[in-house]
Structure formats: structure tokens, C-alpha cells
N, C-alpha and C positions, 0 to 999 in steps of 0.2 A: 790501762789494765783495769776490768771491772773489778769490782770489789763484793765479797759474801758479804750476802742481805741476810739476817737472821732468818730463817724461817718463822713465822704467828700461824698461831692456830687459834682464831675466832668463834664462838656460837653460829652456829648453821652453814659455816664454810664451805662451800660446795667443791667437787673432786677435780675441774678444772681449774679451780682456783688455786687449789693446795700444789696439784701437780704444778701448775703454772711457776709457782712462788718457789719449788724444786730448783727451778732453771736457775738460778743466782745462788741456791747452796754447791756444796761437794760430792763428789764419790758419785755412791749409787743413785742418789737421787736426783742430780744434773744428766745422768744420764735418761734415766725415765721421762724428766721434762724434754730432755732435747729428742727421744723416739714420739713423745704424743706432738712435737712440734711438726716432725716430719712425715708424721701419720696424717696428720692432719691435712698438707699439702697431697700428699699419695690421695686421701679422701674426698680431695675439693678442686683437686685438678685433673688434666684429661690424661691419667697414667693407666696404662694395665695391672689390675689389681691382682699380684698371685701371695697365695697365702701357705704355709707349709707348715702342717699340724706332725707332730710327734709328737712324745713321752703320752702317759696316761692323764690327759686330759680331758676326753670325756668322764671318764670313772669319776675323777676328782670335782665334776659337777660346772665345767667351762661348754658343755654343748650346747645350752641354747644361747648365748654368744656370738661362737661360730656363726649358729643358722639362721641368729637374727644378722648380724653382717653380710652374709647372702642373701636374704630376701630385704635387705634395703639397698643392694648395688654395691655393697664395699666389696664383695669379693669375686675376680672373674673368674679366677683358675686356683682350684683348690687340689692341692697334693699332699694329703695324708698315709699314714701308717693305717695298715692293715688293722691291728688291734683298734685304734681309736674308732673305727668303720662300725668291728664289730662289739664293741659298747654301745655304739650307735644305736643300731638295732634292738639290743637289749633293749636300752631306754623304752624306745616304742611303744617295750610291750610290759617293762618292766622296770625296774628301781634297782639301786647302789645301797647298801647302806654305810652307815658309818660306824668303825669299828676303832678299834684300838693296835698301835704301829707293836705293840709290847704282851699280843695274845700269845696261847700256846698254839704254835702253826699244827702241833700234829693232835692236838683234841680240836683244832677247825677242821679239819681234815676228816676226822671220824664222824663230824656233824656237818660233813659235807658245802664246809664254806670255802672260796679262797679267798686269800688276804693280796690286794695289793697295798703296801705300805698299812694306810687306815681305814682304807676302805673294804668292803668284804662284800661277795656277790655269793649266793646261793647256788648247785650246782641245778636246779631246779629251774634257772634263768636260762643256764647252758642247756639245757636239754632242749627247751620251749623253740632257745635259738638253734638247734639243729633241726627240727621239725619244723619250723617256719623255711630254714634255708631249703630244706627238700623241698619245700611244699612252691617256694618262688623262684629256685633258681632257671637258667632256662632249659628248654630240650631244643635243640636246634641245629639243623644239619650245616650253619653258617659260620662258617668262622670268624667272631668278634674281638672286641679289643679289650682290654680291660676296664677303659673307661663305658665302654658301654655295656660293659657287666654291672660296673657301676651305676649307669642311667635306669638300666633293668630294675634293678634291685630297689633303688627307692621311688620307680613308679609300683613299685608293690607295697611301699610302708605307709600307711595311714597315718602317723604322727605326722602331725604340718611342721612338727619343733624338731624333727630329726634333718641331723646335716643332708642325708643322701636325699632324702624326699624334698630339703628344700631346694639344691641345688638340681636335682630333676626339674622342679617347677619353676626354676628359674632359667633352667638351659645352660649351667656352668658344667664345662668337664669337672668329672671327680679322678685324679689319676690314684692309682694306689701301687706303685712301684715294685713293693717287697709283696704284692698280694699273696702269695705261696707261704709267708711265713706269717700264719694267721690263721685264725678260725677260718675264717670265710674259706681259705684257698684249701683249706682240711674235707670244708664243707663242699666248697666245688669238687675238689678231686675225687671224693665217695660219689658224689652226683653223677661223674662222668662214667665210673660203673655201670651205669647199666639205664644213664641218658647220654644223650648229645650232646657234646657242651666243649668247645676248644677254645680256649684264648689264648691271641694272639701277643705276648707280653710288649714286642716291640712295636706292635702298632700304635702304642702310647706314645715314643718317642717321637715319631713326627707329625702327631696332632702338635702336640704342646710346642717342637720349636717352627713347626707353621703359624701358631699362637705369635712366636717370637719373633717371628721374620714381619708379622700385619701388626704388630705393636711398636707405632714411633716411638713413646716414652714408656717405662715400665718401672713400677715398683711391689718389693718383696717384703714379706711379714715372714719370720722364720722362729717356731719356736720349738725349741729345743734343737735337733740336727740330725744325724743319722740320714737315712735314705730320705725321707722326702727334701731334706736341706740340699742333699745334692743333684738330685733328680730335676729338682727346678733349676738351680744354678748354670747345671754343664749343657742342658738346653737353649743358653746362648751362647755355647763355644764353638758351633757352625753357623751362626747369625754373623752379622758385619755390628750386630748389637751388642748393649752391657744394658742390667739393671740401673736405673738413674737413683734410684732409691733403695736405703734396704734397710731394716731394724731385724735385728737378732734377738731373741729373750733366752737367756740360759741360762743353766746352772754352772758349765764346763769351760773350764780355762785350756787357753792354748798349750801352756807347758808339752804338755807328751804328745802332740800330733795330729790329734785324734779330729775327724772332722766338725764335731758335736763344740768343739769347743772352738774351733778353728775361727782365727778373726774374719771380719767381711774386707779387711784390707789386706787379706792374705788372699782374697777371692779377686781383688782387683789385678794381682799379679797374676792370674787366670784370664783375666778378659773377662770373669762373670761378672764382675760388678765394674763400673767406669771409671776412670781416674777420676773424673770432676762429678761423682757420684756424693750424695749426703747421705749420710750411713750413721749407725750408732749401734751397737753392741752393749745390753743391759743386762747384767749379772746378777742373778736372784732365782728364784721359785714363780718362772710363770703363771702359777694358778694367784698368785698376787700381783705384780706386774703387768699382767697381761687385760684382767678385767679395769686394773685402775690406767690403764694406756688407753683403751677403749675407751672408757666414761668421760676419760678430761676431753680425747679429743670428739667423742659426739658432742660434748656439751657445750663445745666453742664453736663448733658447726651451727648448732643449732641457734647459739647468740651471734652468732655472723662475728667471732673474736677477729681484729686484724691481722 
């Protein structure tokens, strides 16, 4: 039986070192070492890299992240939320700023801000963002898929740092499952008034588990849950496959049901994830989590860590 190493905190300690030194404490922080252990394998071995973005992540300032892990090859199949997309785009063309979780929401309201939690967006962004979406959505007598409304859209965004523009330039499907409950899908369906424009929702379904069926090994980044956690997941429940890997960041415990919070070893009783799969489930505030999971394990890649 190992034994709790004290954790040290040194002058100049670097974020793979600290997470590293995690892996021999307790609780929450053995679990963060043991996701950048197994991210790291997902990053350095020959797996299908699918990544599944929810909650408000972009807003909270995690997007270029994302789109730097896509244009270095960490990510092949990205399934995000609808909102996170359209923050996306905002950025582009626009800014977040930072507010306070404890404002008066109905004098932001008369000065035209909205508050997510401490963040606060101008509606002056959303406007920019409905006239841009008029102005790139498509007109098209074809009937497309979601993901290639997806691919559409960010060969029209000039930001190199935007998720959609990068995973265009890089040839990653972007699925976006719940697209109808979102700007975008507000924005497509006033488009289709009076252009051309039909997507096809389920044709997303069997790109991704065609993805599944041409992927020997496969691993999943999941953070937070809701539709894109499970959208990726039940896409190997017509495969003869499971996930080999999977890391969860969450804030939601299992208690009541709910899939958000739902263990990855309740996903193995599904077939989504494998019996002799390495999984880790880490409980926190992803916008913390999530960049220090990142940094340890690029930074033991990049020193070639054992």
C-alpha cells in the first residue's frame, strides 16, 4: 500500500511538476494527476481523440485552449454545445468582459448587459452576431448536415483562434447536437425565411459513429455533460466498440441521475466505455481543472516525461 507524499511547493515549480506530485496526495487532487496521466497516453498514443465541450466555457475565457489543442492534433472529433459555438463567434469579432456574480441583473438589463454568473456581454455583440450570422449563413437548395453547417460557418470566421475556424482548417467535424437550442439555430431558422437552408440533424449521427466503427482505439475528454457527453458516448452503442479512455471534469455528482453528473463507470454498464477501460472522473470547476490538466500534460510531452 503507497503511502501520502506531503505535497512541496518550491520557487519556479512548474504545472506538471505540481500536478505530478498530486498523484501521491488525496481526494481531488489524485484525481487531477491521475486525468493528466491518462490524457497524456490519449495524447502520445495512437487513440481517436473526441472531446465534448459544455457549460460556459468559452465566455469564461477557456477558448483559445480548445483551438490551440486542435491545431496541434490533440483533438479529432469535437462535440460541443450550441452556446459555447456561439461565444465562439462573438470572440471573433468581440470581447467578454468581466463583471460581478452579485450585480443588480435588472439595472444590467436597462443597460443592456447580460450577466452569465461574472461574466457580462453587451447586447451590442449580439446584434453584430445576428448580422454576421445573416450575412454567412448558407442559401442552398442542398440538404446539409449539421456538422457541415458547422464547417460553413468557420470557413467564414477570420479569427485563426476561433474553435470553428480552427477545426475547419484542420478538417475536424464540429457536431453540435442540441443546435436548435441556441443562437445559431434562432439565427439559422429566421435565415431559412426567406433563404435556403435545411439541416439535416441526423445526419450527424452517422458521420460520428462511422468515426467509431474506423477507430481501433478511442479516447474521450468530457467536460461538464448534458447533450454533447452523451451524444459522443451512445455513438458507440451500434459499434462492436467502447471508449479505451475517458476523463470527465465536473462539477455534478451522481446522487439524483442526472447524466451531467453521471459516473463513466455507470457508462461502462452501457457499453460506452470498456470494462478494461482507464477512466477518472474529477470533481471541480473545469475552468480550473481543465487548463491545469492541459499544461501538466503538454509539458511532460514536451520533456518526453516516462
Amino acid at each position: 500500500m503507497d503511502k501520502v507524499r506531503q505535497l512541496e511547493i518550491v520557487e519556479g515549480i512548474s504545472v506538471e511538476a505540481l500536478v505530478g506530485g498530486m498523484e501521491h496526495c488525496g481526494f481531488g487532487a489524485r484525481r487531477l494527476a491521475i486525468a493528466a496521466r491518462i490524457y497524456e497516453e490519449m495524447l502520445s498514443g495512437q487513440y481517436k481523440k473526441f472531446f465534448a465541450l459544455s457549460g460556459a466555457m468559452v465566455p469564461a475565457g477557456m477558448r483559445n485552449i480548445v483551438s490551440d489543442l486542435i491545431r496541434q492534433g490533440h483533438i479529432d472529433v469535437l462535440v460541443a454545445t450550441g452556446a459555447n459555438l456561439v461565444h465562439d463567434i462573438i470572440e471573433s469579432f468581440g470581447f467578454h468582459c468581466i463583471g460581478s456574480a452579485e450585480s443588480d441583473d435588472v439595472a444590467l438589463r436597462a443597460e443592456g448587459v447580460s450577466r452569465i454568473y461574472d461574466v457580462f456581454l453587451r447586447d451590442e455583440d449580439f446584434i453584430r452576431f445576428e448580422e454576421l450570422m445573416q450575412s454567412i449563413l448558407p442559401d442552398t437548395t442542398k440538404t446539409i448536415s449539421g456538422a457541415q453547417l458547422m464547417k460553413h460557418l468557420g470557413s467564414q470566421i477570420s479569427d485563426e483562434r476561433s474553435i470553428l475556424r480552427s477545426a475547419c482548417d484542420k478538417g475536424i467535424p464540429v457536431f453540435c447536437p442540441a443546435l436548435s437550442d441556441s443562437m445559431i439555430g434562432l439565427q439559422a431558422w429566421l435565415h431559412s425565411q426567406s433563404k435556403r437552408l435545411v439541416v439535416d440533424a441526423f445526419a450527424d449521427i452517422k458521420q460520428i459513429i462511422d468515426i467509431c466503427y474506423d477507430s481501433p482505439r478511442s479516447g474521450i475528454v468530457i467536460i461538464g455533460g448534458g447533450v454533447p457527453k452523451n451524444f459522443a458516448l451512445q455513438s458507440m452503442l451500434v459499434t462492436p466498440k467502447s471508449f479505451d479512455l475517458a476523463i470527465q471534469l465536473t462539477t455534478d455528482t451522481p446522487e439524483n441521475g442526472g447524466l451531467s453528473g453521471a459516473t463513466l463507470s455507470e457508462a461502462i454498464s452501457w457499453g460506452k466505455i470498456s470494462a478494461g477501460a482507464k477512466y477518472v472522473t474529477v470533481y471541480g470547476d473545469a475552468t480550473i481543472t481543465f487548463p491545469l490538466m492541459v499544461a501538466a500534460t503538454l509539458g511532460r510531452i514536451k520533456k518526453g516525461s516516462p
